[in-house]
PDB file of N, CA, C and O in Angstrom:
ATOM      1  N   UNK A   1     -18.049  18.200   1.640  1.00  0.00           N
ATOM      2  CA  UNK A   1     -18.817  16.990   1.837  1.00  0.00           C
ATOM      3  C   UNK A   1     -17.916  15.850   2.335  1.00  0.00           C
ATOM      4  O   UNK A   1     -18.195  15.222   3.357  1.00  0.00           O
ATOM      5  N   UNK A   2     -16.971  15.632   1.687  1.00  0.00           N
ATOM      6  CA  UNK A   2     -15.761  14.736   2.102  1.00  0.00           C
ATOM      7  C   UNK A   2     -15.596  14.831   3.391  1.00  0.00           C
ATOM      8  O   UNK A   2     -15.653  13.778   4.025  1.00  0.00           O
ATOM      9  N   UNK A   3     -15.356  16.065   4.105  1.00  0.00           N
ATOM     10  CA  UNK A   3     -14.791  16.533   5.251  1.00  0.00           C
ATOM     11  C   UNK A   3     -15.874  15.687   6.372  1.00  0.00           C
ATOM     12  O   UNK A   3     -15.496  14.867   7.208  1.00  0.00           O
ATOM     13  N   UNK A   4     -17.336  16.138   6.133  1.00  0.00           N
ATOM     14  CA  UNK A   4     -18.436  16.006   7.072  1.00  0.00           C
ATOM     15  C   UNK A   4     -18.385  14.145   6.767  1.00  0.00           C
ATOM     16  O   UNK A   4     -18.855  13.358   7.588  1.00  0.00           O
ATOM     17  N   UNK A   5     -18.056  13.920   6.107  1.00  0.00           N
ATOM     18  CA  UNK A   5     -18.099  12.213   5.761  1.00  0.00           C
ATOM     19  C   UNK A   5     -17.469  11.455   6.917  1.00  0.00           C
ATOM     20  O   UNK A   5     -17.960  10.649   7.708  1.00  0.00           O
ATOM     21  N   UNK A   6     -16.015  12.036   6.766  1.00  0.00           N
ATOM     22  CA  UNK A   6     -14.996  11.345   7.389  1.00  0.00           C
ATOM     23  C   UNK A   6     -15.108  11.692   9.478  1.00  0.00           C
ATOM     24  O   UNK A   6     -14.946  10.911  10.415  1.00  0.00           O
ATOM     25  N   UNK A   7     -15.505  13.451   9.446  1.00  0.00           N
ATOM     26  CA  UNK A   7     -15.790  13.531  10.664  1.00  0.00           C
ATOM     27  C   UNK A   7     -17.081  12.868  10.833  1.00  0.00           C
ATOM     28  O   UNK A   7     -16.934  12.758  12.050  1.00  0.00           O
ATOM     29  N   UNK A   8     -18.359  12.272  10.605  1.00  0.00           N
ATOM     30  CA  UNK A   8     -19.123  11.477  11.025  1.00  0.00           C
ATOM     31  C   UNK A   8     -18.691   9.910  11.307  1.00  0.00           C
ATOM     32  O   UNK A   8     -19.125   9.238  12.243  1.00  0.00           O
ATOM     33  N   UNK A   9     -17.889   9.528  10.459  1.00  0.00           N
ATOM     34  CA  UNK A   9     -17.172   8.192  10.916  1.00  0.00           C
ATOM     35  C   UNK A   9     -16.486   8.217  11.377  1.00  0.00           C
ATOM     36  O   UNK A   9     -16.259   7.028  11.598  1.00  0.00           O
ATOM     37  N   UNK A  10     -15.468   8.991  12.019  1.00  0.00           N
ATOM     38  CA  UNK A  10     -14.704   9.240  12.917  1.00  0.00           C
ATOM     39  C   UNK A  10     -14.884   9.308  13.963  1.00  0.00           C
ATOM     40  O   UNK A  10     -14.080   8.921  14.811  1.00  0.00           O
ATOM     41  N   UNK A  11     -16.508  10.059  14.316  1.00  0.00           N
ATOM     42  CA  UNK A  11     -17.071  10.258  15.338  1.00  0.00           C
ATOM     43  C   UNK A  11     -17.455   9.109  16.109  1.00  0.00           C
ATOM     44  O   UNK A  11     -17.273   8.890  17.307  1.00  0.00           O
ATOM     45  N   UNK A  12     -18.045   8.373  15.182  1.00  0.00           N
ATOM     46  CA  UNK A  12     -18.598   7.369  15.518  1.00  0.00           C
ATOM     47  C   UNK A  12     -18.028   5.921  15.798  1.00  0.00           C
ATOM     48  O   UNK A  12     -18.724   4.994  16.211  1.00  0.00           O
ATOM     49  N   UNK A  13     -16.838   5.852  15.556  1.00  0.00           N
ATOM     50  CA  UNK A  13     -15.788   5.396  15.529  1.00  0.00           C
ATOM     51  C   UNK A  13     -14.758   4.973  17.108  1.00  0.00           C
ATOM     52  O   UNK A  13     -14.412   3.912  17.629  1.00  0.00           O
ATOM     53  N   UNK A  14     -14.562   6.376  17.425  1.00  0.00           N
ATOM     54  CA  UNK A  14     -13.944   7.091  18.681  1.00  0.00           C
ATOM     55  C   UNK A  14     -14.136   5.743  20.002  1.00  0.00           C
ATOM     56  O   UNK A  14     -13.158   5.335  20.628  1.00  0.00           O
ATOM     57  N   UNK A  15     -15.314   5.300  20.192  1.00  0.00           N
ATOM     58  CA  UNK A  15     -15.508   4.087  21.025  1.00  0.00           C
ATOM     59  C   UNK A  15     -14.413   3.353  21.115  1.00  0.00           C
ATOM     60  O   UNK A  15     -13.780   3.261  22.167  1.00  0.00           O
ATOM     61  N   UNK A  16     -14.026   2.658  19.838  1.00  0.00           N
ATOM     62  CA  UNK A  16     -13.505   1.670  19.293  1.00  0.00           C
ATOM     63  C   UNK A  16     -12.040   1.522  19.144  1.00  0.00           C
ATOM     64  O   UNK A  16     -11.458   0.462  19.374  1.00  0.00           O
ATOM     65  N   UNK A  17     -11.262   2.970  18.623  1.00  0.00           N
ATOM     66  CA  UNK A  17     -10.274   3.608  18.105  1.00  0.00           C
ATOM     67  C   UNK A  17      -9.177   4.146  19.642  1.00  0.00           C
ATOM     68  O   UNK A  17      -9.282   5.017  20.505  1.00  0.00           O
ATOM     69  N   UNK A  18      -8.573   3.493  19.449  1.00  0.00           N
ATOM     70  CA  UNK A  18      -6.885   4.907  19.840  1.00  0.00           C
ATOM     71  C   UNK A  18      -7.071   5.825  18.989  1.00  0.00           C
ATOM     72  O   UNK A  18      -7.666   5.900  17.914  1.00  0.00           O
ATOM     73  N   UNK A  19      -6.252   6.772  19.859  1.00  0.00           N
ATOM     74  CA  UNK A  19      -5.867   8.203  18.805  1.00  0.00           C
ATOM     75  C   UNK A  19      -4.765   7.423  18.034  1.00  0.00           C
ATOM     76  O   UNK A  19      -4.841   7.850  16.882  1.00  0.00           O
ATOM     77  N   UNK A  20      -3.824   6.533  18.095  1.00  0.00           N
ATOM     78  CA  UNK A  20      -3.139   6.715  17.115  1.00  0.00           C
ATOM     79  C   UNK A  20      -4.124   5.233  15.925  1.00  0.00           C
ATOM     80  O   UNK A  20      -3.570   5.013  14.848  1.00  0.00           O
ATOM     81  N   UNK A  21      -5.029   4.660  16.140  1.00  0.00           N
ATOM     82  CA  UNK A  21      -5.910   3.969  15.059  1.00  0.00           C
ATOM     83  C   UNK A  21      -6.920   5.029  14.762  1.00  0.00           C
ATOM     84  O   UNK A  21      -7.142   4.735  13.587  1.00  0.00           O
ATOM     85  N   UNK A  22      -7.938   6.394  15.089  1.00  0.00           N
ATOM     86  CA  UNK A  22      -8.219   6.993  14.788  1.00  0.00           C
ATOM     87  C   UNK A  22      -7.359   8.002  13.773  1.00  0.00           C
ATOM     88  O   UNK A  22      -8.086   8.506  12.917  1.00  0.00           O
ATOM     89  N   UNK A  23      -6.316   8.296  13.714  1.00  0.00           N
ATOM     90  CA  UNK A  23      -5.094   9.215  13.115  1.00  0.00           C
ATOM     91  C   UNK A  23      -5.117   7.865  11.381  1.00  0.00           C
ATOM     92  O   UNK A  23      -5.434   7.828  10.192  1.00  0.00           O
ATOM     93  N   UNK A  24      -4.646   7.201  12.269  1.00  0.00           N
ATOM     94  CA  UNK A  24      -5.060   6.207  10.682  1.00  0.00           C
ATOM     95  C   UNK A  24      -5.798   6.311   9.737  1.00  0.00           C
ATOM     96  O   UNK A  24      -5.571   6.581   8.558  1.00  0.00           O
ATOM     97  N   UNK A  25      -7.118   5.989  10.523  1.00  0.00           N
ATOM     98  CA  UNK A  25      -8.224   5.985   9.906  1.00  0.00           C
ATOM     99  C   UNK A  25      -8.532   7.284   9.018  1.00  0.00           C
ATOM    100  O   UNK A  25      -9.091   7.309   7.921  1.00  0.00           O
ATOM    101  N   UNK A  26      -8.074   8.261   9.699  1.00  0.00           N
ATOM    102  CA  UNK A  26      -8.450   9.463   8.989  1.00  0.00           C
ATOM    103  C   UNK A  26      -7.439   9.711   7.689  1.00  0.00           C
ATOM    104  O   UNK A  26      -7.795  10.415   6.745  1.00  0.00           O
ATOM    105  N   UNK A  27      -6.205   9.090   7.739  1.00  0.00           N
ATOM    106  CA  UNK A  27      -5.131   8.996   6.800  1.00  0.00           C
ATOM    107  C   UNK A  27      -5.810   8.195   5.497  1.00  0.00           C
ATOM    108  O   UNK A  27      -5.761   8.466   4.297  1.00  0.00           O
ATOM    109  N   UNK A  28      -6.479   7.073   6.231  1.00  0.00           N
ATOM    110  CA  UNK A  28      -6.626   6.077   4.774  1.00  0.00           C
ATOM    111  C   UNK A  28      -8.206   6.347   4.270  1.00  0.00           C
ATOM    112  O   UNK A  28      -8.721   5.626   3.415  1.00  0.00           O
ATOM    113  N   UNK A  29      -8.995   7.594   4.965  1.00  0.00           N
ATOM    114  CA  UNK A  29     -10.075   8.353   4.677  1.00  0.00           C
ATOM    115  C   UNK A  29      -9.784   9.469   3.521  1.00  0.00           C
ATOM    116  O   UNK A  29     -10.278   9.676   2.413  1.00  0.00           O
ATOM    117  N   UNK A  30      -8.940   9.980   4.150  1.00  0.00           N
ATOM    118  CA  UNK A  30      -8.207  11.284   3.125  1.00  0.00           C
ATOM    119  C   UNK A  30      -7.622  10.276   1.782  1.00  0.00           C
ATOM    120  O   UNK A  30      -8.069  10.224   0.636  1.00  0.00           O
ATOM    121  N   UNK A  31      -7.063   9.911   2.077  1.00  0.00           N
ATOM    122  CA  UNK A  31      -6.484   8.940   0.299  1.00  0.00           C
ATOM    123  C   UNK A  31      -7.767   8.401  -0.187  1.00  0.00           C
ATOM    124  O   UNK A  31      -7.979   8.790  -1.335  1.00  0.00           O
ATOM    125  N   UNK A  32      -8.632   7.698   0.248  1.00  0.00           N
ATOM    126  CA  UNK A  32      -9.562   7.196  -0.632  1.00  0.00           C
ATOM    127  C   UNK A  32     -10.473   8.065  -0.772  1.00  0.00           C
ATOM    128  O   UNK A  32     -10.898   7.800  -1.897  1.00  0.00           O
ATOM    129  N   UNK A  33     -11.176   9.091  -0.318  1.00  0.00           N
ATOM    130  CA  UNK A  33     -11.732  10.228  -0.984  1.00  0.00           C
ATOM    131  C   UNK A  33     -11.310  11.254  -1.982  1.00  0.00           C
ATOM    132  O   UNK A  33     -11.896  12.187  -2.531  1.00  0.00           O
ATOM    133  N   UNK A  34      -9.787  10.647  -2.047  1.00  0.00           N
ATOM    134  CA  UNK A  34      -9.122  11.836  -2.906  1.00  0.00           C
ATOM    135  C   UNK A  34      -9.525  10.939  -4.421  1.00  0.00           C
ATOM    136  O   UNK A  34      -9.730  11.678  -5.383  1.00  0.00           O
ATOM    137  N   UNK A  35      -9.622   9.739  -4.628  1.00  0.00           N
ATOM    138  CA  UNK A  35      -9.499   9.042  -5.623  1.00  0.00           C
ATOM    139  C   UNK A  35     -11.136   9.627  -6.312  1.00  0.00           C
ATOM    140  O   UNK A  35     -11.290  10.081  -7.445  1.00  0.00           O
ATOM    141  N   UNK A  36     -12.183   9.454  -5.286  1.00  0.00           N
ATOM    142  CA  UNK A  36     -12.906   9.611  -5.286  1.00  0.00           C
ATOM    143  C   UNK A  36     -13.973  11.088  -5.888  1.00  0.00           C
ATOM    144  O   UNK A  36     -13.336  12.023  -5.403  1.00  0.00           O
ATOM    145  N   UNK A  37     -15.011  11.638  -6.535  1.00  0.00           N
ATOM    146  CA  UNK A  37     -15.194  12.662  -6.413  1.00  0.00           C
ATOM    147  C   UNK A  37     -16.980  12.412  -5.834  1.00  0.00           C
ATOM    148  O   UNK A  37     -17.775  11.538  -6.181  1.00  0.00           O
ATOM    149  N   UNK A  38     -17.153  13.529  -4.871  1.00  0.00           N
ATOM    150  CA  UNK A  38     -18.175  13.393  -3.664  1.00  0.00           C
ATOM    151  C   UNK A  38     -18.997  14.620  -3.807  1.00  0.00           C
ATOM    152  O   UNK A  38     -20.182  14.807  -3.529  1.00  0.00           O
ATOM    153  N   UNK A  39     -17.858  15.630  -4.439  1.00  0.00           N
ATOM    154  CA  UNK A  39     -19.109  16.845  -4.782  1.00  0.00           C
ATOM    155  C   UNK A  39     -20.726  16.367  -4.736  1.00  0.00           C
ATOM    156  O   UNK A  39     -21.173  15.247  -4.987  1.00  0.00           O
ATOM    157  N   UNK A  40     -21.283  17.295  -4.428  1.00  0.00           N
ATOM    158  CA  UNK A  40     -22.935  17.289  -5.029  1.00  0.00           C
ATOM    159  C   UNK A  40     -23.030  17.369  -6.434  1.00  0.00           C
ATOM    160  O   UNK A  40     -22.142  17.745  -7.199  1.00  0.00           O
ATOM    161  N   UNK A  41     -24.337  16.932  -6.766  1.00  0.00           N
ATOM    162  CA  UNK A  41     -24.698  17.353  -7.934  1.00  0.00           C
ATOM    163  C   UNK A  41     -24.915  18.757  -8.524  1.00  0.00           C
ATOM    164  O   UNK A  41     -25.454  19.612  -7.821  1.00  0.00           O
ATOM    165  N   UNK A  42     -24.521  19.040  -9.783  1.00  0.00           N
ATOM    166  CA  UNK A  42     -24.839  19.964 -10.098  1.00  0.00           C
ATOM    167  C   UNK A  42     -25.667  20.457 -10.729  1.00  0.00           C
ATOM    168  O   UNK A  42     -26.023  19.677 -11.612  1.00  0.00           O
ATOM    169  N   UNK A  43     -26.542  21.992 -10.772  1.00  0.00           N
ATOM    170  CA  UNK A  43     -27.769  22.304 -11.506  1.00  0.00           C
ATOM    171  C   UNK A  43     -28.238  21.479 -12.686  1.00  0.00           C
ATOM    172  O   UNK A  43     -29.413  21.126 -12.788  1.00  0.00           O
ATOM    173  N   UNK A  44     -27.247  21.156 -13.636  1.00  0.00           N
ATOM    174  CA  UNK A  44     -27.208  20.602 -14.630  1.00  0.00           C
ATOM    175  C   UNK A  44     -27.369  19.287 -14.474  1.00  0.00           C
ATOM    176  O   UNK A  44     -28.318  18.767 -15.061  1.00  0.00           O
ATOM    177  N   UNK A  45     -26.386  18.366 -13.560  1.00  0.00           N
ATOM    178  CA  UNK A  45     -27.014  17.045 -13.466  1.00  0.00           C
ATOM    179  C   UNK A  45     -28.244  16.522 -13.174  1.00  0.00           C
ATOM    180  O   UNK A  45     -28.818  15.562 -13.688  1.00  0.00           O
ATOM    181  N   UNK A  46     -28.776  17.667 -11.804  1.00  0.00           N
ATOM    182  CA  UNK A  46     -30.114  17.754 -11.177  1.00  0.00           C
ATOM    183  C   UNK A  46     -31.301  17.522 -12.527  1.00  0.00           C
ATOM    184  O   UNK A  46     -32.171  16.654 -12.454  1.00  0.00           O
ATOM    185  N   UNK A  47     -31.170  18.349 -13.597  1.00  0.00           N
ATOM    186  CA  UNK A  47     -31.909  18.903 -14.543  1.00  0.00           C
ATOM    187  C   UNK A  47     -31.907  17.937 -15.226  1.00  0.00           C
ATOM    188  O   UNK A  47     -33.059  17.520 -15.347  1.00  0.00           O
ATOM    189  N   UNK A  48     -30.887  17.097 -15.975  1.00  0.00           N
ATOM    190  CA  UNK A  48     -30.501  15.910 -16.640  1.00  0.00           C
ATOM    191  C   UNK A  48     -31.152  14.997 -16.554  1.00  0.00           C
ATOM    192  O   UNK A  48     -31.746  14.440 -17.477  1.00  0.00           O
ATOM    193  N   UNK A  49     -31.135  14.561 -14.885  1.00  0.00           N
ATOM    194  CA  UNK A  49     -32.160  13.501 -14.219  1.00  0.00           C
ATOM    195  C   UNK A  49     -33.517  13.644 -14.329  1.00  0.00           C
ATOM    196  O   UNK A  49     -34.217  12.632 -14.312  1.00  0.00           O
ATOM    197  N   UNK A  50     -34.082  14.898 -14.455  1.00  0.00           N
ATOM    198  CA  UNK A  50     -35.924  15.267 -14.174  1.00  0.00           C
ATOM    199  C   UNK A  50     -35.897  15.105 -15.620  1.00  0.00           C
ATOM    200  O   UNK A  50     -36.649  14.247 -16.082  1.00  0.00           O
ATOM    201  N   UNK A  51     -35.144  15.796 -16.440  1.00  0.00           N
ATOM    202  CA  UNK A  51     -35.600  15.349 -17.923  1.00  0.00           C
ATOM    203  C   UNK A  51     -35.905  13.630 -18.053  1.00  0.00           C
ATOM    204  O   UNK A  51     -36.933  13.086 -18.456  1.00  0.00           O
ATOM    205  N   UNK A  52     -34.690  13.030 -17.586  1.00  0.00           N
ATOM    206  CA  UNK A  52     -34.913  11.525 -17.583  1.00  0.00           C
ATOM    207  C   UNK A  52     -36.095  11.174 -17.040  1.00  0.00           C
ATOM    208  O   UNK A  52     -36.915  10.440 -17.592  1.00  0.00           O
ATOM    209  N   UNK A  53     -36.238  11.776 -15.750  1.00  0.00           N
ATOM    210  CA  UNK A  53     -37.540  10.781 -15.237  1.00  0.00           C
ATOM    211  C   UNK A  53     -38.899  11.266 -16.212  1.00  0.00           C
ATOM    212  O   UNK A  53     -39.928  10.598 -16.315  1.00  0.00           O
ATOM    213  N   UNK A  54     -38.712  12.232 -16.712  1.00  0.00           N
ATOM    214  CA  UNK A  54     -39.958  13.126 -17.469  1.00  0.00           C
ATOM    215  C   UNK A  54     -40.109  12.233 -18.593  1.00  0.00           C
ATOM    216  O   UNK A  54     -41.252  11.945 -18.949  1.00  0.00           O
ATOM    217  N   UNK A  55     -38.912  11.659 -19.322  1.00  0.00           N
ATOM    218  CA  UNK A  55     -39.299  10.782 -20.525  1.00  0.00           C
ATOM    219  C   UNK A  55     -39.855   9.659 -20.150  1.00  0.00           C
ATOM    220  O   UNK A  55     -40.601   8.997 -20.873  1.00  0.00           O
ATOM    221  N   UNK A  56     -39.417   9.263 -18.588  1.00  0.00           N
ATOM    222  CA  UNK A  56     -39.869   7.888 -18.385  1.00  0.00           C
ATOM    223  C   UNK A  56     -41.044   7.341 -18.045  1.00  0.00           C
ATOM    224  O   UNK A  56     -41.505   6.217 -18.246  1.00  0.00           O
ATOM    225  N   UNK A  57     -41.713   8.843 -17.184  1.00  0.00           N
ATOM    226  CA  UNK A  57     -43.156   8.771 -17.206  1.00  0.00           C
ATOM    227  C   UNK A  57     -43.871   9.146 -18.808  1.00  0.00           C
ATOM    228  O   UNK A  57     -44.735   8.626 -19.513  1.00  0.00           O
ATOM    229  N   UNK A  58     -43.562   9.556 -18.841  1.00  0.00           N
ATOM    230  CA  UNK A  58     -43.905   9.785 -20.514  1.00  0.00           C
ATOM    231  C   UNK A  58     -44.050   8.606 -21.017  1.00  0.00           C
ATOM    232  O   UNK A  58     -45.262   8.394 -21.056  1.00  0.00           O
ATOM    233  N   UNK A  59     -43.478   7.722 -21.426  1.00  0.00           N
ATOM    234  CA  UNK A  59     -43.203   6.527 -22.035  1.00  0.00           C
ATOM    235  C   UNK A  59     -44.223   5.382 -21.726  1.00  0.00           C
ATOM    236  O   UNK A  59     -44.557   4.436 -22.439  1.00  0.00           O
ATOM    237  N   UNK A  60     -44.614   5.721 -20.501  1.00  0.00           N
ATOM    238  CA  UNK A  60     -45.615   4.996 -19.977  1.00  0.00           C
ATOM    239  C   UNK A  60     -46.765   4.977 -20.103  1.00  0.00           C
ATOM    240  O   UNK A  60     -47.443   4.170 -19.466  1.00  0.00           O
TER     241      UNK A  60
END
């Protein structure tokens, strides 16, 4: 997911950018996604959430 992130702004980018300010960009892309976690959700979180929304209509 990270990967497809950085190549969509990169892409889009390219107008604007040198290769060596594109090379950057992708440098200070890679460090701040690393800090970052981007995974998807998982079965369990997915499930977590519908329970939530299930109490919330409930409640109502």
């Amino acid at each position: 997911m990270k990967e497809k992130i950085m190549s969509e702004v990169l892409q889009r980018m390219l107008l604007y950018l040198d290769n060596a300010q594109s090379a950057k960009l992708r440098e200070i892309l890679e460090y701040t996604f690393a800090k970052y976690d981007t995974d998807e959700c998982s079965d369990n979180d997915e499930k977590e959430n519908d329970e939530l929304i299930q109490k919330f209509i409930e409640a109502k």
